[in-house]
N, C-alpha and C positions, 0 to 999 in steps of 0.2 A: 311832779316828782320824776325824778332821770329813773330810764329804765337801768333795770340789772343786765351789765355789761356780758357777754359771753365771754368763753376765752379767743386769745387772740388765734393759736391754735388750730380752733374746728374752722377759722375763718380763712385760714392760709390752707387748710387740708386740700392737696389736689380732686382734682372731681375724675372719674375714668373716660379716658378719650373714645372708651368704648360705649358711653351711656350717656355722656356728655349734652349732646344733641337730641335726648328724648321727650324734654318737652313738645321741641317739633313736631316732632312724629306725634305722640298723641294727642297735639292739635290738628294735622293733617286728616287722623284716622278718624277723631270726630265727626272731621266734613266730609267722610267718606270715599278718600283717599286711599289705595290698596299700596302699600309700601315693600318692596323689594329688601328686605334686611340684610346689608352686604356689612353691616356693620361689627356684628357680635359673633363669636364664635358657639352658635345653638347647634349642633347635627341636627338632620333631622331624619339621622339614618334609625331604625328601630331599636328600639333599647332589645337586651336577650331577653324572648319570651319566658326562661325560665328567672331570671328573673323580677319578672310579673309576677308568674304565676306564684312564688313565694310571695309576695303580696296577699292573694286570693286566700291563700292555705294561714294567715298567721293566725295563733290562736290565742298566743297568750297574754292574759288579763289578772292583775291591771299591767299597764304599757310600764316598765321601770326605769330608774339611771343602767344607764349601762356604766362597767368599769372606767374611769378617767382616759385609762390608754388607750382601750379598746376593750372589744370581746373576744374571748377566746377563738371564737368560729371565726370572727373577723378577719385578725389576726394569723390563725393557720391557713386560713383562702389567701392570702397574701405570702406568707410563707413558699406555701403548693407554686405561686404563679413566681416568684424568682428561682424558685430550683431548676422550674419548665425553661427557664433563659439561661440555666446555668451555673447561676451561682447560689451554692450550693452552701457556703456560707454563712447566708441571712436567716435567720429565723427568728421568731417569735420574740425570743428577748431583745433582737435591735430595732424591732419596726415599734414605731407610736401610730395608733391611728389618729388623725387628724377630721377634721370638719372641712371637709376637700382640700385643695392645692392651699389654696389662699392662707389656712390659719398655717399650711405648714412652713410658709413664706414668710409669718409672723413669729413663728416657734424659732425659725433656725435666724432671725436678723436678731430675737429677743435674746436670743441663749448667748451669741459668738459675739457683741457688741453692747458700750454702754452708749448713754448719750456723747454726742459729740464726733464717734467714731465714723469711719468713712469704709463704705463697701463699693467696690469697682465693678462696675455695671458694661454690657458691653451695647451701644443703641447704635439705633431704635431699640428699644428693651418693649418688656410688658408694661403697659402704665400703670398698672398696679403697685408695682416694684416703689414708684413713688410713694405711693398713699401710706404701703404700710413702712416704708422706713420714715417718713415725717410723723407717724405714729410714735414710735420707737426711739424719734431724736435721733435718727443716723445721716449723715451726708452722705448720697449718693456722687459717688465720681464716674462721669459717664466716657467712655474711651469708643471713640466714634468707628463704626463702621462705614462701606461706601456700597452704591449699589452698582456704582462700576464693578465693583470687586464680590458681589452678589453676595453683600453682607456679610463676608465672613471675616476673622479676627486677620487685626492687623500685626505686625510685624514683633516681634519678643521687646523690642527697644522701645518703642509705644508703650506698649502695656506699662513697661518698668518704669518709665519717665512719673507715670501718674501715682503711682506707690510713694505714701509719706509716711509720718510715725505716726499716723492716725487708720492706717486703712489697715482693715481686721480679715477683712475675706473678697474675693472675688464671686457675683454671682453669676449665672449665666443661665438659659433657657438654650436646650438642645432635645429635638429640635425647633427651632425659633419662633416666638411668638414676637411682634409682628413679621417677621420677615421671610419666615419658611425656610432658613438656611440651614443644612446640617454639616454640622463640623466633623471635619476628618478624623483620624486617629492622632495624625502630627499636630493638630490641632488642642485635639484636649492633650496628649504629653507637653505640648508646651504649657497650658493653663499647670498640671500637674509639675513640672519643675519650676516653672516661678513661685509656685505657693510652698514648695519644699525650699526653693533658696530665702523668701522672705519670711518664712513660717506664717501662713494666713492659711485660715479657713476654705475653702472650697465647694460651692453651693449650686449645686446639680438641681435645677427643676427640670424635671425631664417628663412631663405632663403630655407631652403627645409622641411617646417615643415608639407609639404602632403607627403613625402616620409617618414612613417616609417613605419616598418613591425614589427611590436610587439605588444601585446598584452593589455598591458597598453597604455593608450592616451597620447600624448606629453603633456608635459608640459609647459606651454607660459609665459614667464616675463606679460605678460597682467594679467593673475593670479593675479600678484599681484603690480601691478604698482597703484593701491589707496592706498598700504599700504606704499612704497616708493614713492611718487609724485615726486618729487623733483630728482629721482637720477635713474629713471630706463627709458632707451629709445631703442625702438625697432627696429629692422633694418629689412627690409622686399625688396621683390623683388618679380617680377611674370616670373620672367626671366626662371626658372626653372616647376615652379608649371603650368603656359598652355604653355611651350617651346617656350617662346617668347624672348632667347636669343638674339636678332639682335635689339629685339623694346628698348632694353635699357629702362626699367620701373623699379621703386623701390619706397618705399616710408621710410620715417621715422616716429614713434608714440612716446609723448611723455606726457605726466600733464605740466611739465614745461616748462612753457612760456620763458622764460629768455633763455633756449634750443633752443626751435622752433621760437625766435625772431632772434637771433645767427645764425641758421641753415641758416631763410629767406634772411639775409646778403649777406652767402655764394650762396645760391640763386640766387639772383638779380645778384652780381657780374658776373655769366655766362648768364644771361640774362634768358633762360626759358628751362624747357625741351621740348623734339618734341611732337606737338600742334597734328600729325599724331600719333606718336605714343602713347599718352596718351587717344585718341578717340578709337583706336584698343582696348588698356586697360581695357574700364571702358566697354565693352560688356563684361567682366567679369562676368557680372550679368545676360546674358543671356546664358551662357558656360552650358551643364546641369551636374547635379550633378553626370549619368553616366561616365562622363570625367575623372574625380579626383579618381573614384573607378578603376575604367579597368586600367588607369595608374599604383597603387597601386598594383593590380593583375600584372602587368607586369613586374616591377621594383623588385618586388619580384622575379618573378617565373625566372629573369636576375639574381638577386644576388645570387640564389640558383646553380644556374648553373656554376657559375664563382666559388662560392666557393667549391663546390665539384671539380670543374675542377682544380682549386687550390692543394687543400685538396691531388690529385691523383699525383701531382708530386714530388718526393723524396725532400724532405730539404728544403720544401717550406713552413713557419709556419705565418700563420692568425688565426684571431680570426674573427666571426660572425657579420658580419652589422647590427645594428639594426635600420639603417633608411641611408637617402640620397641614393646616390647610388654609393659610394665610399667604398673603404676597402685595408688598407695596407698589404704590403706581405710581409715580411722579406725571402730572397732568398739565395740560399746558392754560394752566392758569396762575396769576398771581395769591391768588390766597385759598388753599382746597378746604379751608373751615369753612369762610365767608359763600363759597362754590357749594358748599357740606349744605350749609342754609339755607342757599338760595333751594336745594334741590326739594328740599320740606315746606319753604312756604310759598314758594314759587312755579314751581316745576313743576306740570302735569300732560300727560300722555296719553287717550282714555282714562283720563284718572288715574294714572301710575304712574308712581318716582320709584329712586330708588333711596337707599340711606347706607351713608358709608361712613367711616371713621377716621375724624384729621390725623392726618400723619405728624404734625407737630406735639400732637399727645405723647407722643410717643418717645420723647425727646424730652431731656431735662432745661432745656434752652428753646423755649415757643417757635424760636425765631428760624429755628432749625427744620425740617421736613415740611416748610410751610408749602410748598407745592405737590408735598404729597398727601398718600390716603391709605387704610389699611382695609385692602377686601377680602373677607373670608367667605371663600367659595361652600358656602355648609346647603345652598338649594339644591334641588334634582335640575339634570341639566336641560329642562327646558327654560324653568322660570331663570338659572343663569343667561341664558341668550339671550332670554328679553330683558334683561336689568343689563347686558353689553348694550343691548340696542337701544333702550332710556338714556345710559351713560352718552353713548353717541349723539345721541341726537341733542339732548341737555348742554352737553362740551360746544356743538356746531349752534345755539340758542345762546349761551353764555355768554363767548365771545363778542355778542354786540353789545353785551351790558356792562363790560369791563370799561 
């Protein structure tokens, strides 16, 4: 009897260029191999002891749904933390809380797009941004950046060229997931006047917007979301920001109700997010503000380290982070997956490699960033120096095997 077909679908669903390569590694880890994780973006700076300690203290029984959108306490700790940035505008009724960054990446492509539709992406993008638009039925249009140009957007006449009667919104990650690049002010006013001259949506994930290390202050679609009501929605996460990657927390902002009616839909359909982990959350408002600075000094004084350690090996061309904590590496080899692979089943140094993430992931066209790799600097900066120094020595090994 012929098996029952799957869809065609889950078979075409991209895989993330960030996890991609895990088999490896927990076949390496078996043979007891210690692996340097330059791959995934994990902090491993300490989540707020407070809150933990609302962990300790919770009492109540039995565990319930929480509201579709959110909890009220959720909901006001998010409130509290955009007034603290200024805009003083947000509250309660425009934020949705979400099930981290990611469902709210699915919320605002589900809400502003039917199938078929096309959203302009600016890459190297998040490899995610794939997965959940081939979910969705959306064609991503990818509008290339360079690393000569330290990843930042290209010129108003680019961008326009790629605009057809199908493309619905612009998304963008500020600041940059993989790239670490933070856009100007002239930068997003330009993203904000073409989406006013073509009428499209406007889609802010702004998931590491405490991470930048530049001198100029980030610039937030909140700026200017009273002057686009209608077409600019933000995507947020605390997943990163107090290292509460596990608590799956995120929310969505937006002016427009027809959005965040849409969004509540998507919503209810999964019933709620965790009623625990949104109470974790909203002690956000007791986290002190030392937290967010010492991080800052840290994530820094990481990037600085990685990129000189970079910077120190023959054929190895980067350009400067100016925020997240990512930064790609163009390496001087012809394939950095096949190089990605060798360093898992091959590679060892007293028993350590390291594990990094193909830069072609990252790219709607494979064939694109094939010499690159996305490293995120999230180690204390010892075990950074030793995965430069794995790197090196692996790069000067490799080479005979090309």
């Amino acid at each position: 009897m012929m098996a029952t077909k799957l869809s065609q679908r889950i078979h075409d669903l991209p895989i993330s260029a960030i996890r991609k390569l895990a088999p490896f590694a927990d076949k390496a880890k078996k043979q007891g191999v210690k692996i340097y994780h330059l791959n995934i973006g994990q902090p491993d700076v300490k989540t707020p002891q407070v809150m933990i300690d609302s962990l300790k203290l919770w009492t109540q029984n039995p565990i319930a749904y929480a509201p579709s959108g959110g909890t009220q306490e959720y909901l006001q700790a998010l409130e509290t933390y955009y007034h603290d940035l200024g805009f003083l505008f947000v509250n309660t009724n425009n934020i949705l809380a979400t099930i981290a960054g990611s469902e709210g990446i699915n919320m605002a492509m589900f809400a502003v797009c039917d199938p078929g539709d096309e959203i302009m992406v600016f890459e190297p993008f998040y490899s995610n941004y794939a997965t959940s638009a081939h979910i969705c039925g959306i064609k991503l249009i990818p509008i290339e950046t360079s690393i000569t140009s330290s990843f930042h957007l290209p010129d108003r006449q680019k961008i326009e060229r790629a605009i057809t009667t199908k493309t619905k919104a612009i998304l963008y990650s500020n600041p940059c997931n993989p790239t670490g690049a933070v856009y100007t002010k002239d930068e997003i006013q330009l993203l904000i006047d073409i989406v006013k001259k073509h009428n499209l949506f406007l889609l802010s994930d702004e998931v590491y917007r405490e991470y930048t290390f530049i001198d100029r202050p980030h610039v937030s679609i909140l700026s200017y979301m009273r002057e686009i009501p209608k077409q600019a929605v933000l995507i947020d996460s605390l997943s990163k920001r107090y290292s509460l990657c596990g608590a799956r927390l995120g929310n969505l902002v937006t002016l427009n109700k027809e959005i965040l009616a849409g969004a509540l839909k998507f919503a209810i359909s999964r019933l709620s997010a965790g009623l625990i982990d949104q109470h974790v959350g909203a002690q956000l408002v007791h986290v002190p503000k030392e937290y967010t600075k010492s991080m800052q000094r840290e994530y820094r004084s990481r990037r600085d380290v990685m990129l000189e350690g970079l910077r120190s090996i023959k054929g190895v061309h980067v350009t400067k982070p100016e925020g997240a904590f990512y930064i790609i590496a163009e390496l001087p080899v012809r394939d950095a997956q096949l190089f990605s692979v060798w360093l898992l089943e091959s590679f060892r140094d007293t028993n350590e490699t390291v594990m990094l993430a193909p830069g072609n992931g990252f790219y709607k066209d494979p064939a694109k960033g094939k010499r690159q790799v996305r490293i995120a600097y999230v180690l204390e900066e010892s075990q950074l120096k030793r995965s430069i120094e794995l790197l090196k020595k692996a790069l000067h090994e490799y080479k005979n095997t090309e």
